[in-house]
N, C-alpha and C positions, 0 to 999 in steps of 0.2 A: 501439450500445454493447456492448463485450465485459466479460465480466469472466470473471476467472479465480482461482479462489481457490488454484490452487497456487503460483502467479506472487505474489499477495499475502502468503502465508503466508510463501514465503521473501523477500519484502521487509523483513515485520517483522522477522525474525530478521538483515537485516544491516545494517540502518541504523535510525539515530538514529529518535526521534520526534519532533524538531523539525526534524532533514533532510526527514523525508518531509512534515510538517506544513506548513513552509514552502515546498515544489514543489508542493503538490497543492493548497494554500489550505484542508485539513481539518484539522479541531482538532485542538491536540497532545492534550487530553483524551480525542477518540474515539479518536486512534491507542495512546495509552496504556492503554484500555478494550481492545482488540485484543489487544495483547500480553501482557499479565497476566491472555487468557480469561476479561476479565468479559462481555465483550463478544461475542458469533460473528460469525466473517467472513458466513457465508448470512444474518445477519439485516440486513446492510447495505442500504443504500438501494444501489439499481443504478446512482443517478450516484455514490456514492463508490465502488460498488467500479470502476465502472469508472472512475476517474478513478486508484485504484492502482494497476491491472492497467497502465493506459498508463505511470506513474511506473518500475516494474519493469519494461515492455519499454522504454521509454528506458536506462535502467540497464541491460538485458543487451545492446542497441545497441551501447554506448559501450564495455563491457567484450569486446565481441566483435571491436571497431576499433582495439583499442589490444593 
């Protein structure tokens, strides 16, 4: 499992929190926690972060073939 917290960092910042909450099966509450910095990306469990890190290289796939 990879994670990569620059890859998540600009996830939150371009998509919804019920976009990413509903692809990745992680609570719109943690992703909400994330982006209003109540939460730190390092203190994630290593299956969510890698579970964003995949969401955001699907998302730069898609953006990258279109």
């Amino acid at each position: 499992m990879k994670v990569d917290t620059e890859k998540i960092e600009k996830l939150l910042e371009s998509e919804t929190q019920y976009r990413i909450s509903k692809e990745t099966e992680i609570s719109q509450s943690t992703i909400s926690r994330l982006q209003s910095g109540e939460r730190k990306i390092e203190n994630l469990t290593i299956a969510v972060g890698a579970k964003l890190t995949a969401y955001a290289e699907k998302l730069e796939k898609i953006a990258k073939s279109s």
